[in-house]
C-alpha positions as CSV (number, residue, x, y, z in Angstrom):
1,X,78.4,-19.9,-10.3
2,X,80.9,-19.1,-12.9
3,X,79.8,-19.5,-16.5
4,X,81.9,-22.4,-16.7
5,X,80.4,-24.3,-14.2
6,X,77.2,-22.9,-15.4
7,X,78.1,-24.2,-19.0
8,X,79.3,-27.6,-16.9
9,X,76.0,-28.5,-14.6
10,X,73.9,-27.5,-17.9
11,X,76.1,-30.5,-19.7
12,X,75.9,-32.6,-17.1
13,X,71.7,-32.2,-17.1
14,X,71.4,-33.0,-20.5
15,X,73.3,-36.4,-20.1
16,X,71.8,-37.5,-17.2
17,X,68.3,-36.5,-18.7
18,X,69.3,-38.9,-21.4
19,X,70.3,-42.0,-19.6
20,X,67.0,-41.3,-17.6
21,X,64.4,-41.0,-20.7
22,X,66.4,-44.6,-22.1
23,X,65.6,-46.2,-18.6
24,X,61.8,-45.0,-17.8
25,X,59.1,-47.5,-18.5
26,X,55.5,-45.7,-20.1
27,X,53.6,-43.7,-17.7
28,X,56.5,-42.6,-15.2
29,X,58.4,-39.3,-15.7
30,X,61.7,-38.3,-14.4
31,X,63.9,-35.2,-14.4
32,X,67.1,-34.0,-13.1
33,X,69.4,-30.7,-12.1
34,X,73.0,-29.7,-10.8
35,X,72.3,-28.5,-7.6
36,X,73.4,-24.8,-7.6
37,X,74.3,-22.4,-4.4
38,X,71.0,-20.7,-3.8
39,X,68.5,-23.6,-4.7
40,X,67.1,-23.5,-1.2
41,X,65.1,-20.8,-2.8
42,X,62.9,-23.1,-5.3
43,X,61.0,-24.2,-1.9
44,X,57.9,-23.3,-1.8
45,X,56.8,-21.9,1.8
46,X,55.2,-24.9,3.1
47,X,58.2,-27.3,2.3
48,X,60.2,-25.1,3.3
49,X,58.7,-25.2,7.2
50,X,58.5,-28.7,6.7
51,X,62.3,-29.5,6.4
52,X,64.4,-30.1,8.9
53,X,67.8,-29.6,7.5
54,X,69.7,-26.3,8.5
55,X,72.6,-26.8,6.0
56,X,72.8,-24.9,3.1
57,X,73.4,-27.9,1.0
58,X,71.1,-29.8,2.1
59,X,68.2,-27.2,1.8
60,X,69.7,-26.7,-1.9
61,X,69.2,-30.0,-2.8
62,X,65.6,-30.3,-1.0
63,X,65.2,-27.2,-3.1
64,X,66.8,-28.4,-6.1
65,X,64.3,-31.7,-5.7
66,X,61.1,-30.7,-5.5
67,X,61.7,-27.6,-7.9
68,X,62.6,-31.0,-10.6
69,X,59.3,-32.9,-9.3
70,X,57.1,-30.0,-9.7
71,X,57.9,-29.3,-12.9
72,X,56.8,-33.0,-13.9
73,X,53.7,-32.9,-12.0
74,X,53.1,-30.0,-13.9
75,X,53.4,-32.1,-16.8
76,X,50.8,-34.6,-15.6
77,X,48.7,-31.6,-15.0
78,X,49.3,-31.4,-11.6
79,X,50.2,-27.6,-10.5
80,X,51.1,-25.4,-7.9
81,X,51.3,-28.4,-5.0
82,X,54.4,-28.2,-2.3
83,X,56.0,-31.3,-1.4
84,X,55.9,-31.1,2.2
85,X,57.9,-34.1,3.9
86,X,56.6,-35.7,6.5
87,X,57.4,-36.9,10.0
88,X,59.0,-40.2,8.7
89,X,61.2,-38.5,6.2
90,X,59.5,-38.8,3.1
91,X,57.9,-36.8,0.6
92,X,54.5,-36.4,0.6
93,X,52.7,-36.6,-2.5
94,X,49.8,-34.8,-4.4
95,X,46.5,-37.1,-4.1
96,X,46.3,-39.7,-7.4
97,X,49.9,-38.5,-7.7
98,X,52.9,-41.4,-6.9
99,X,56.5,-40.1,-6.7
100,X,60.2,-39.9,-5.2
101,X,63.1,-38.2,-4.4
102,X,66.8,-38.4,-4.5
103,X,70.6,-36.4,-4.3
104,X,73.8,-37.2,-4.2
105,X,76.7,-34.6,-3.3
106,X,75.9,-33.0,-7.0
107,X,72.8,-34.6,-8.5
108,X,68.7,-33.9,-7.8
109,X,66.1,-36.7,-9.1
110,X,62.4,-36.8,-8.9
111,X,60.1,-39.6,-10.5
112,X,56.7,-39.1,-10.9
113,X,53.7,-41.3,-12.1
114,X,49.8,-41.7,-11.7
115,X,48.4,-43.8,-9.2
116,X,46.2,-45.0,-11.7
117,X,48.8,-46.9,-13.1
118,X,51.5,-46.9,-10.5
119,X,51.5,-47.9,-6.5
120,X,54.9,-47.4,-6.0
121,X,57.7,-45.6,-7.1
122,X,61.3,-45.0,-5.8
123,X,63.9,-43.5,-7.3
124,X,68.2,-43.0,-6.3
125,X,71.1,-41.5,-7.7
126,X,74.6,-41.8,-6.7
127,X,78.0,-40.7,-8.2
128,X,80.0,-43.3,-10.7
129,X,82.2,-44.5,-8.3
130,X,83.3,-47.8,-6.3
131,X,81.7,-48.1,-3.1
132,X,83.8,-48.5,0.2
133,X,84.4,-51.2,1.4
134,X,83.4,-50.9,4.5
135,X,79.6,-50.2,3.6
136,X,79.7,-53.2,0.8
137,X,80.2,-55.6,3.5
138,X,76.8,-54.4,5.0
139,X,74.7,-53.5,2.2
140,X,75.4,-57.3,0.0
141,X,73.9,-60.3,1.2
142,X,73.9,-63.9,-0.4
143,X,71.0,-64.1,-2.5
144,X,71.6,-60.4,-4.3
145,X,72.5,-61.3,-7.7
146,X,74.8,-58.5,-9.7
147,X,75.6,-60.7,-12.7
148,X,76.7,-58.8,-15.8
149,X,76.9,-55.6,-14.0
150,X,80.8,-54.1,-14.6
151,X,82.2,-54.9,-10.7
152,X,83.8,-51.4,-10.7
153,X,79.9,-50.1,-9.9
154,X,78.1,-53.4,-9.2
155,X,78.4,-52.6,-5.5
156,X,77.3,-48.9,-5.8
157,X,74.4,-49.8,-7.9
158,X,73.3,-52.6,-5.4
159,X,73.0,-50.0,-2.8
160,X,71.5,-47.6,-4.8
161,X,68.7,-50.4,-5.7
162,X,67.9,-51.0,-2.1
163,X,67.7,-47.5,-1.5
164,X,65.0,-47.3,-4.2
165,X,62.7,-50.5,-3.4
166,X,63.0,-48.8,0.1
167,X,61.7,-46.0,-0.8
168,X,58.9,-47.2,-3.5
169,X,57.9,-49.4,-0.5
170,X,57.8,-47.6,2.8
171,X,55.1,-45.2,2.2
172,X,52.5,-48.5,1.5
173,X,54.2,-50.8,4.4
174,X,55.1,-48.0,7.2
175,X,58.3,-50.1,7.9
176,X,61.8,-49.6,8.1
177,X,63.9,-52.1,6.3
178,X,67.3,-52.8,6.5
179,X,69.9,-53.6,3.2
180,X,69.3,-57.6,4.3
181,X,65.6,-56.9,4.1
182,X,66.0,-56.2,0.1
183,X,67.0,-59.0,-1.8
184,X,68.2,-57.2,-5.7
185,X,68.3,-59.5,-8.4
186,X,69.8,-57.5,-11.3
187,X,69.9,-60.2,-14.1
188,X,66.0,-60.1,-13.9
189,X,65.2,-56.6,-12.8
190,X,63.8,-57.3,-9.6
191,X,63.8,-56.5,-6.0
192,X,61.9,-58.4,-3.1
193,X,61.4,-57.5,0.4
194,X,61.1,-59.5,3.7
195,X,57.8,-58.3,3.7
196,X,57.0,-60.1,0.0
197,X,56.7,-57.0,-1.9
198,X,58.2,-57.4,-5.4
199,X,59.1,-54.1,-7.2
200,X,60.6,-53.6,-11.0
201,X,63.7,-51.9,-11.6
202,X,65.5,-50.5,-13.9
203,X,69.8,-48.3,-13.5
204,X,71.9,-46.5,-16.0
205,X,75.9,-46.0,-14.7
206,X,76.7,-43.1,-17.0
207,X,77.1,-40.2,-16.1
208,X,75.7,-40.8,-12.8
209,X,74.2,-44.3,-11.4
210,X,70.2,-44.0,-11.5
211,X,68.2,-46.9,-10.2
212,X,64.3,-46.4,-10.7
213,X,61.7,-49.0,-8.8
214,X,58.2,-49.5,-9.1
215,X,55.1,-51.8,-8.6
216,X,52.0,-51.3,-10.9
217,X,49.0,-51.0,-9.6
C-alpha cells in the first residue's frame, strides 16, 4: 500500500469511526478498518481453519473483521479468544460475549456487547451508493416504511437493515429468513420478523451506510 492510500484508508477509519460512536446506543461497542492486502494475516490459527473462503479478499476481510472485533472484546475484558465461524456461516462468539460481523468491497465492522445486557446484535455496512434495481425489487416489500430517508440510499439502507435483524436474529432462532421475512420500519427504528422478533436499529449514510440492530436482554 502506497502512503497515499495508506494516508487514504487511515482517513476513511476515522470518519467511519465517527458516524459509528454518534449511532451506538450504551453498552454496545463498534469499530472499523480499510481492508488492506495482507489482512488475511490478523487471523488467528483457529479462524483461520475455520474459514472457508480461498480468495485473498475475502480471507482479508475475515482477517480484517475479527482483528476489529478482538480489539473491542479486549476492551470489554475479553482477550486472546478466535472467532471461529461456524457451520451455518456465522461468527461464533466468546461465552457472556454478543457480537457481529460485516464488509463490503472496502469496509470491516464488528459490534460487540455483553450478554448481560444484550441478546442480539447485528451489524452491516455497505458503500454510499444506489442500489440496483434489480435487487430493490426483491429486497422491498409493502409494509417497509423508508420515510425521511434521502431516496438516493433509502433502498441501500433497507437492505442493509435486513441484513442486520438477520443476523442479530439467526443465531437465537436457527432460521433462515428471507428480505419478505423482515419487515423495516425506519421512521420508528424498528425491525420485525415473521417469526415476531422485534429488534432496535439504528444507520448512518456518510461515509459509508452502517445499520446496527439489537434486542436487549
Amino acid at each position: 500500500m502506497s502512503g497515499g492510500e495508506a494516508f487514504s484508508a487511515a482517513a476513511g477509519e476515522r470518519a467511519l469511526e465517527e458516524a459509528l460512536a454518534a449511532l451506538l446506543p450504551a453498552g454496545i461497542r463498534a469499530a472499523c478498518r480499510a481492508i488492506r492486502p495482507g489482512d488475511a494475516a490478523l487471523l488467528m490459527p483457529q479462524e483461520a481453519i475455520s474459514i472457508s473462503a480461498r480468495k485473498d479478499r475475502m480471507r482479508d476481510a475475515s482477517g480484517a473483521a475479527r482483528h476489529v472485533a478482538r480489539g473491542l472484546l479486549e476492551r470489554e475484558g475479553v482477550s486472546g479468544s478466535p472467532i471461529l465461524k461456524t457451520a451455518a456461516g456465522a461468527p461464533l462468539w466468546p461465552n457472556g460475549s454478543v457480537g457481529s460481523l460485516a464488509h463490503d468491497d472496502a469496509y470491516a465492522v464488528a459490534a460487540v456487547a455483553s450478554m448481560a445486557s444484550f441478546a442480539a446484535l447485528g451489524i452491516d455496512v455497505e458503500p454510499a451508493e444506489p442500489l440496483a434495481r434489480e435487487v430493490a425489487e426483491i429486497v422491498r416489500i409493502a409494509d417497509d416504511v423508508l420515510d425521511g430517508v434521502d431516496v438516493i440510499f433509502a433502498e441501500r439502507l433497507l437492505f442493509a437493515a435486513k441484513e442486520a435483524v438477520y443476523k442479530a436474529v439467526f443465531p437465537r432462532d436457527q432460521v433462515v429468513l428471507g428480505f419478505e421475512d423482515v419487515v423495516i420500519d425506519l421512521r420508528k427504528g424498528l425491525g420485525r420478523t415473521s417469526r415476531g422478533r422485534i429488534v432496535e436499529l439504528a444507520f448512518c449514510l456518510r461515509p459509508r451506510i452502517v445499520v446496527l440492530a439489537w434486542e436487549r436482554a
